[in-house]
BAGU-433863 format. One line per 3 residues: number of its first residue (from 1); their letters; for each residue x, y, z of N, C-alpha, C. Coordinates in pm, 1 decimal. Last residue first. Layout:
% residues N
NUM> a> X:Y:Z:X:Y:Z:X:Y:Z ~ ...;
% end
This chain:
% residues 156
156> xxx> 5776.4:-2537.9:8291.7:5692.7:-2530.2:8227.3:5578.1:-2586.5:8137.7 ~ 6023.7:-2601.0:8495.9:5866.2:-2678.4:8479.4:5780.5:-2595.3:8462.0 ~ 6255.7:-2513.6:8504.7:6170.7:-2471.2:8540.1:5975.0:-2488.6:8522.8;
153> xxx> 6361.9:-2819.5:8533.1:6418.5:-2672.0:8565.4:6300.6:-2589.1:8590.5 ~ 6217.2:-2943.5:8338.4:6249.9:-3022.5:8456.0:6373.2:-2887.6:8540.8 ~ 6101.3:-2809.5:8118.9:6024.7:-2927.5:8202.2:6071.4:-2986.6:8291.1;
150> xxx> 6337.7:-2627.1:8054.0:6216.3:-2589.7:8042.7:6129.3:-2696.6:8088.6 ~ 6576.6:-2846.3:8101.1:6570.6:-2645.2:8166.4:6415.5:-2652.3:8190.3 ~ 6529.8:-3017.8:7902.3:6528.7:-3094.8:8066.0:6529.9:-2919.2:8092.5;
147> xxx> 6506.6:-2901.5:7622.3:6373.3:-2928.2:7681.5:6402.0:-2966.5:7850.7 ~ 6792.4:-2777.4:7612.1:6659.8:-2685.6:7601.8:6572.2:-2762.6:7687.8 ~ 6892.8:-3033.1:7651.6:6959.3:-2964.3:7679.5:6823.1:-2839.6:7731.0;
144> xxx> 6842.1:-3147.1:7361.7:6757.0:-3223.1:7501.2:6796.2:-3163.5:7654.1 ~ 6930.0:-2963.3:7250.4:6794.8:-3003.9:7183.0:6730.6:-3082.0:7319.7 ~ 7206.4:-3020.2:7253.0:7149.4:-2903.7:7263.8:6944.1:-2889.7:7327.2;
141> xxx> 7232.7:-3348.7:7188.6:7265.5:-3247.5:7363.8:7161.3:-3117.8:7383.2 ~ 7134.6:-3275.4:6875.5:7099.7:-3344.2:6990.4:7081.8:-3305.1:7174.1 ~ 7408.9:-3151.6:6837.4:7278.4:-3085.0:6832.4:7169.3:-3141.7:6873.9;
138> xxx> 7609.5:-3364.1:6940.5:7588.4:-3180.5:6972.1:7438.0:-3122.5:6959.8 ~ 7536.1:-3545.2:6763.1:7544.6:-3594.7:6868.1:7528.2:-3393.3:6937.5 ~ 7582.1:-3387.1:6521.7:7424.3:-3409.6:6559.0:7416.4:-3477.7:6729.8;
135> xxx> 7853.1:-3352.2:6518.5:7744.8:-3243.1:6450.6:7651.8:-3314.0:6561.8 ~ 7964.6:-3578.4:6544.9:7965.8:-3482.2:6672.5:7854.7:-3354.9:6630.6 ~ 7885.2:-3770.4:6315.1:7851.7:-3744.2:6454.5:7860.6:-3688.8:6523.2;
132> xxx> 8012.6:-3565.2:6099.0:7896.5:-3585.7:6092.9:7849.1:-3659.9:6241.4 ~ 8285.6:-3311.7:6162.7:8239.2:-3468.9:6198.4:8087.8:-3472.3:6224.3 ~ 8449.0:-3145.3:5928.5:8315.5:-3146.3:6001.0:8304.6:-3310.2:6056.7;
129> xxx> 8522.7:-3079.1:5655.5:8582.3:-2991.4:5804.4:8511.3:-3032.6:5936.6 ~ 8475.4:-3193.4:5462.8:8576.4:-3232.0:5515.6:8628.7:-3208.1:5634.9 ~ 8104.3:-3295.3:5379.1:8164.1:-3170.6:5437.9:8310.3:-3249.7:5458.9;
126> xxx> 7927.6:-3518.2:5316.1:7974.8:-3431.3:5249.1:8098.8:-3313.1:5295.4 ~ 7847.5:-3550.1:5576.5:7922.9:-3625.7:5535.7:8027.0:-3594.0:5404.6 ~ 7645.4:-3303.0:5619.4:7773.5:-3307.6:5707.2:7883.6:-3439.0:5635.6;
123> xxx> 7457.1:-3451.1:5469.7:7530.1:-3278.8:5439.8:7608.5:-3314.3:5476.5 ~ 7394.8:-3682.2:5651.7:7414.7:-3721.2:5508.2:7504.1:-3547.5:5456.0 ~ 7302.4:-3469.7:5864.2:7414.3:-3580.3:5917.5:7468.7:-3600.8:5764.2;
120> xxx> 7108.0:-3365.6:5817.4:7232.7:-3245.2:5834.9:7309.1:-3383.4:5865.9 ~ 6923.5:-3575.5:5766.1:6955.2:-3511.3:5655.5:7106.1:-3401.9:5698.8 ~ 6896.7:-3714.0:6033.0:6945.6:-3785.4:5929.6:6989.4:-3650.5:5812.0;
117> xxx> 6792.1:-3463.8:6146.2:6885.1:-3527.7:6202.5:6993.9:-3581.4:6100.9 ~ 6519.8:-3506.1:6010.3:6635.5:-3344.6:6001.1:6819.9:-3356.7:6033.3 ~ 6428.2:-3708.1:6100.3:6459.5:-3730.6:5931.3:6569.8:-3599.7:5935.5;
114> xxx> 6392.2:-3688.1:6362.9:6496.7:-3776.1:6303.9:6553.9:-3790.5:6179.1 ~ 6221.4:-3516.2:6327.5:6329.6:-3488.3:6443.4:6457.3:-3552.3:6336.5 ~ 5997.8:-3696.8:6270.6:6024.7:-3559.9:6180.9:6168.0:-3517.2:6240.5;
111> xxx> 5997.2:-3837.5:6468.3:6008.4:-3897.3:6358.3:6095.3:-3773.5:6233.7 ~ 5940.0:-3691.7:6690.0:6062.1:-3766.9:6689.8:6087.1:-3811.0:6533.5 ~ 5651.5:-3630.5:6612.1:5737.8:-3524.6:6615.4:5962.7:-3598.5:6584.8;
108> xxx> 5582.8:-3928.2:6612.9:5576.9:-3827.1:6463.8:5619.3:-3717.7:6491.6 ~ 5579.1:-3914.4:6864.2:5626.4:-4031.0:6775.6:5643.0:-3926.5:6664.4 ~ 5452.2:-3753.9:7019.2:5621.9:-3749.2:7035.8:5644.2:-3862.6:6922.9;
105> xxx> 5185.4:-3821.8:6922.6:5246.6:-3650.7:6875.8:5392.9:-3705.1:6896.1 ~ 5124.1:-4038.8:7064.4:5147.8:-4052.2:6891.3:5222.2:-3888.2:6874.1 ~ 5392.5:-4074.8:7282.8:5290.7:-4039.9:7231.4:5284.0:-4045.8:7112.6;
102> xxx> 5646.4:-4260.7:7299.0:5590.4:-4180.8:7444.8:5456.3:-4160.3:7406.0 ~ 5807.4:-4413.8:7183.6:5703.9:-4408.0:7145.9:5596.7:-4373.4:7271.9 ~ 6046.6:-4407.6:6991.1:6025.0:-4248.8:7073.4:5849.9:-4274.4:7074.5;
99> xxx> 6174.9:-4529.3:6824.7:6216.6:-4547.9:6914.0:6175.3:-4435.5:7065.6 ~ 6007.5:-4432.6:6601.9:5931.3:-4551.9:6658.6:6020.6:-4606.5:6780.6 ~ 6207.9:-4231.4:6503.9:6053.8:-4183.0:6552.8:6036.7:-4342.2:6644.3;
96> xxx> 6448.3:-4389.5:6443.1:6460.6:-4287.3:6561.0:6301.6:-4251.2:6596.3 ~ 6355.7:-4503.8:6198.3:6328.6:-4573.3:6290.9:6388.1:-4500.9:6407.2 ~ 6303.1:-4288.9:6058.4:6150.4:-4374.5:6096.2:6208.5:-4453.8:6220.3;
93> xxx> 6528.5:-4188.5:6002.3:6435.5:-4080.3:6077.4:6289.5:-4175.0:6169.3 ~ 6662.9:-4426.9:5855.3:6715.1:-4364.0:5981.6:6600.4:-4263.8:6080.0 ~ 6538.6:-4409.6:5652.6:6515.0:-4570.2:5750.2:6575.5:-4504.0:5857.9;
90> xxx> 6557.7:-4142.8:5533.6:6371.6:-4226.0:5549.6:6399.4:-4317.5:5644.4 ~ 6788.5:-4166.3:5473.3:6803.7:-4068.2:5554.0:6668.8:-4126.7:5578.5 ~ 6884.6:-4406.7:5330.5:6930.2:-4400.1:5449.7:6864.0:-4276.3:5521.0;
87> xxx> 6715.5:-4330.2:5077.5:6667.3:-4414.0:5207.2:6760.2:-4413.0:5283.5 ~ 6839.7:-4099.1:5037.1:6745.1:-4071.9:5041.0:6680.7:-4220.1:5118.6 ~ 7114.9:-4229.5:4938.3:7134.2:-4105.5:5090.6:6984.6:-4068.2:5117.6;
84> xxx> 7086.8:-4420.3:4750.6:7098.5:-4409.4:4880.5:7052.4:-4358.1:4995.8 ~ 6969.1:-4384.3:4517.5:6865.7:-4342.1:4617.2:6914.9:-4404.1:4765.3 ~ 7151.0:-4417.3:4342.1:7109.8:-4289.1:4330.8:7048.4:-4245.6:4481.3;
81> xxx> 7443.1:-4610.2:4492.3:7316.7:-4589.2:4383.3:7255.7:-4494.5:4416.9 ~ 7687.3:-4697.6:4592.9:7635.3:-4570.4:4486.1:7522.5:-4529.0:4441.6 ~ 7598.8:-4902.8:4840.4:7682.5:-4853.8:4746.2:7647.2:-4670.4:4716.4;
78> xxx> 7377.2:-5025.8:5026.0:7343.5:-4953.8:4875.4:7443.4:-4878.5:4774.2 ~ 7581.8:-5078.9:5240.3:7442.3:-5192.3:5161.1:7462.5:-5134.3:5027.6 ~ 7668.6:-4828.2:5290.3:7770.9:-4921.9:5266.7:7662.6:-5023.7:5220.5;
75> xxx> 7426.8:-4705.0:5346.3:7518.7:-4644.2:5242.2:7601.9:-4772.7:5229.7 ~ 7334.0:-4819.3:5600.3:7251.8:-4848.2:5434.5:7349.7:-4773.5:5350.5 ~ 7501.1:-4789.1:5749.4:7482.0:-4940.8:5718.9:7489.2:-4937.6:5593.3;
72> xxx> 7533.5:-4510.5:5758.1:7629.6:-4564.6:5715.1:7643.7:-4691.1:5721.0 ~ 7282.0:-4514.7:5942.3:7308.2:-4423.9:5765.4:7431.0:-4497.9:5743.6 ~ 7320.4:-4612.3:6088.1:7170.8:-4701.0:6009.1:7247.1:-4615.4:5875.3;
69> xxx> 7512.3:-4585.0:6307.3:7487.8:-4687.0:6229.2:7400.5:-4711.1:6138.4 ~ 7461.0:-4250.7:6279.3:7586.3:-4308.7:6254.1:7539.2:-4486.4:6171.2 ~ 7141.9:-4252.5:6388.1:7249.1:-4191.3:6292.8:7358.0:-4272.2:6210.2;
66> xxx> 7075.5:-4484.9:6561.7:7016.5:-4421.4:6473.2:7072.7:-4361.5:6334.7 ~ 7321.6:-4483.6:6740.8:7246.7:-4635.0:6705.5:7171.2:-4575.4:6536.4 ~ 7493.4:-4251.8:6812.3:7590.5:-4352.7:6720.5:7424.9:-4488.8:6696.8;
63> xxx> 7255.6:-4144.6:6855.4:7324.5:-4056.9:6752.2:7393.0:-4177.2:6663.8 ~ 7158.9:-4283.1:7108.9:7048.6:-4236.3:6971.0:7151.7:-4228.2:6849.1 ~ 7379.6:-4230.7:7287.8:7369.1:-4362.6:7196.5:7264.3:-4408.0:7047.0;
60> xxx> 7418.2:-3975.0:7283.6:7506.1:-4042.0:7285.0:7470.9:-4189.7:7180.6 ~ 7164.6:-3924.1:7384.4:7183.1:-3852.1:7272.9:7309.9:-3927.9:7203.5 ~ 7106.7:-4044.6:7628.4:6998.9:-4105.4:7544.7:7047.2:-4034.7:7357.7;
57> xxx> 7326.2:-3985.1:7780.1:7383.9:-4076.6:7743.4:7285.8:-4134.5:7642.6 ~ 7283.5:-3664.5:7818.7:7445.9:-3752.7:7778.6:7398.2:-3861.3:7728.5 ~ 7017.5:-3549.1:7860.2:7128.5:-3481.5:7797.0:7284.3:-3547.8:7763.8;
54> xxx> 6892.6:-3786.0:7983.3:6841.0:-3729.6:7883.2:6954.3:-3654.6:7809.0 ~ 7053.3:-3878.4:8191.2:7003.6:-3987.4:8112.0:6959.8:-3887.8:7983.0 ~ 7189.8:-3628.0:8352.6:7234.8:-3746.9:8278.9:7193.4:-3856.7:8143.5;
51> xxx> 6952.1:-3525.9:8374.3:6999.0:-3460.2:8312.5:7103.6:-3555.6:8278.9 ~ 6803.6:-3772.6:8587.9:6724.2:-3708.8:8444.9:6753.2:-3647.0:8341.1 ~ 6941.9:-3696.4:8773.9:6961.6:-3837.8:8708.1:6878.2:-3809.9:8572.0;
48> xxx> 6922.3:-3445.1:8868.1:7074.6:-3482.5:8781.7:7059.6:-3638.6:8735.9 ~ 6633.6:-3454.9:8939.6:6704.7:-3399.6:8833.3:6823.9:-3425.5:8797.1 ~ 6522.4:-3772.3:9028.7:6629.3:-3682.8:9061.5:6681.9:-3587.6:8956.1;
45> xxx> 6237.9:-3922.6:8947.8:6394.3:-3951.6:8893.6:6428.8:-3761.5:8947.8 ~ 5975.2:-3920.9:8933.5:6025.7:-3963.8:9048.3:6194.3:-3964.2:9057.8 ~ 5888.1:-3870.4:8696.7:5827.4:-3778.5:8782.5:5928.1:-3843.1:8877.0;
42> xxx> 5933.1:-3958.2:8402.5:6106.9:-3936.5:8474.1:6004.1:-3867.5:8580.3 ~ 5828.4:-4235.7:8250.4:5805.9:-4142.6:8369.3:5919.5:-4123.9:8437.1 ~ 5703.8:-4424.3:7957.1:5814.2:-4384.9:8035.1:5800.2:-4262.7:8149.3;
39> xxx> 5421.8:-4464.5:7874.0:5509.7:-4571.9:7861.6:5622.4:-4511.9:7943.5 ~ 5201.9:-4256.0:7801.0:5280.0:-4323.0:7941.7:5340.8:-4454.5:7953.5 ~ 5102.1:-4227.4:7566.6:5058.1:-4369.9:7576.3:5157.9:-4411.9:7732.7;
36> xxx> 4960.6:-3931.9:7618.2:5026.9:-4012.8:7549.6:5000.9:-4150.1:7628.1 ~ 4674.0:-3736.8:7357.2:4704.2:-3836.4:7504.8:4839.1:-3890.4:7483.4 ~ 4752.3:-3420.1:7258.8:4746.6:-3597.9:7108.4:4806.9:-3667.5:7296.3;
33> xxx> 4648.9:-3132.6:7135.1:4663.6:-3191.1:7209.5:4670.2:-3378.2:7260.8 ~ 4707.5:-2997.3:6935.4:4620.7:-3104.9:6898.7:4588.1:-3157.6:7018.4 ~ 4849.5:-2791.4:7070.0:4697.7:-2803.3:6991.1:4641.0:-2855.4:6945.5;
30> xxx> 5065.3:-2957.5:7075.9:5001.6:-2885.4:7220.2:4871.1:-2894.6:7182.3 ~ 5215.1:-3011.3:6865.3:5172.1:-3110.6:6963.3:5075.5:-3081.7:7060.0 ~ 5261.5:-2778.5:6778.0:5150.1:-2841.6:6695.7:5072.0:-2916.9:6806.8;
27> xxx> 5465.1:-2703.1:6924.3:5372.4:-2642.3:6988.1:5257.1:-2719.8:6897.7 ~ 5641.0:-2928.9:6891.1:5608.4:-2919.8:7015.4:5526.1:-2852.0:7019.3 ~ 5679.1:-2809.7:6631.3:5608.5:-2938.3:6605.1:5592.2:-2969.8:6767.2;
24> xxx> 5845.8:-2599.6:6696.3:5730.4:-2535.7:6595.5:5642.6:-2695.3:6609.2 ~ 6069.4:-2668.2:6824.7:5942.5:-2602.1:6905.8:5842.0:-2588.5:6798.4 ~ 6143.4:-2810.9:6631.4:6143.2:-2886.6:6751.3:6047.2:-2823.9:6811.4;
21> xxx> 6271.3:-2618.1:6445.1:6153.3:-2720.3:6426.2:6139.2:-2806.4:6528.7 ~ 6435.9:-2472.3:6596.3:6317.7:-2407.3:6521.6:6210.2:-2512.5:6502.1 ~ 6600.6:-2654.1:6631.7:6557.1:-2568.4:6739.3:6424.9:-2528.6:6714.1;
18> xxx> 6709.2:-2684.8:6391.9:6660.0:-2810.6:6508.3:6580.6:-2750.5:6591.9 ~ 6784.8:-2478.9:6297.8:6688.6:-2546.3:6201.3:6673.2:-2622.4:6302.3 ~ 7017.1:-2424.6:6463.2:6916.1:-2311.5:6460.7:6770.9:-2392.3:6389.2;
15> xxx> 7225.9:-2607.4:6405.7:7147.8:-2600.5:6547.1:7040.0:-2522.1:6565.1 ~ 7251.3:-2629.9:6128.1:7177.5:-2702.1:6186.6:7137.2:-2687.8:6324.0 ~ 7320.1:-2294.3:6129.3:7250.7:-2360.5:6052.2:7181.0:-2496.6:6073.5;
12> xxx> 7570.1:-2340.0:6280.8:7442.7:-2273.4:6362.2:7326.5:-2308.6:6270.8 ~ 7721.3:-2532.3:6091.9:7688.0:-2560.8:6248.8:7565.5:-2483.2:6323.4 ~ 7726.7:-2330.4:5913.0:7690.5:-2507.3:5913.6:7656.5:-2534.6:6033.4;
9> xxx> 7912.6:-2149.3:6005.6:7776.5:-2114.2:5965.9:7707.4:-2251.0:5983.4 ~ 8163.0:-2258.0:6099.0:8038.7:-2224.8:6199.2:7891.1:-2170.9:6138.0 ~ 8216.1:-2380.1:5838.2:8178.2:-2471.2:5850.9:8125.9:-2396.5:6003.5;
6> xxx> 8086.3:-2133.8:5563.8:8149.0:-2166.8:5661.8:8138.7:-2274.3:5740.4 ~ 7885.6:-2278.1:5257.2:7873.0:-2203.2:5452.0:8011.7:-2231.8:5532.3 ~ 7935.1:-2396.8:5073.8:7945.7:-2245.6:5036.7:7944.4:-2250.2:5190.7;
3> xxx> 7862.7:-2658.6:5141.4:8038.8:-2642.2:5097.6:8049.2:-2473.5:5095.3 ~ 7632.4:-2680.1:5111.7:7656.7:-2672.6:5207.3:7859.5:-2644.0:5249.2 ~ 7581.9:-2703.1:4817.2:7548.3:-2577.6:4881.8:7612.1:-2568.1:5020.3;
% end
């Protein structure tokens, strides 16, 4: 299916589906309202050190640690077999969530993050026109791009 979309349709297609489900499981997060476990604190960090670390180099290395290496470990492990691209995309999303262990909500939001991640990444591999890391490494940026504006811009 993903061979029928233009490859800018593809592209807004995953940046629009990230977006969408990022705020739709940020606002869950709200109403449950779920303590976090304050393990990390950008309150004292310099906005351009915050827009560095969050928008370049945490998407940068998430993309090639998470993405890139776990899916294309377990594909090259598992060959052909049916249920590759379905555990590479489960070991990749779980273990991007448990690298995100700010709160139980940011865990299981990250988690869910990661499986969407993993899945337009496994599409995108499929694709000839398309680099499955710059896809998500991009949509990523985007994604952490939105949230440093809205909590560290205009601190909402």
């Amino acid at each position: 299916m993903s061979q029928r979309l233009s490859k800018s349709t593809f592209i807004i297609v995953c940046v629009s589906t990230n977006i969408l489900l990022s705020f739709g499981l940020s606002y869950l997060a709200e109403l449950f309202n779920v303590n976090s476990f304050g393990l990390v604190s950008f309150d004292k960090w310099p906005p351009l050190g915050i827009f560095i670390v969050s928008v370049i180099i945490a998407p940068l290395f998430e993309t090639l640690i998470y993405q890139y290496s776990v899916i294309e470990g377990a594909l090259f492990i598992l060959k052909k077999r049916n249920y590759a691209n379905v555990l590479a995309i489960l070991l990749s999303g779980l273990l991007f969530g448990v690298s995100h262990p700010y709160s139980i909500s940011y865990l299981a939001i990250a988690t869910i993050m990661g499986w969407s991640f993993a899945i337009f990444y496994v599409v995108a591999k499929s694709r000839k026109d398309i680099s499955p890391f710059l896809l998500i490494l991009v949509v990523h940026m985007v994604l952490n791009t939105i949230a440093f504006v809205i909590n560290d811009v205009l601190k909402l």
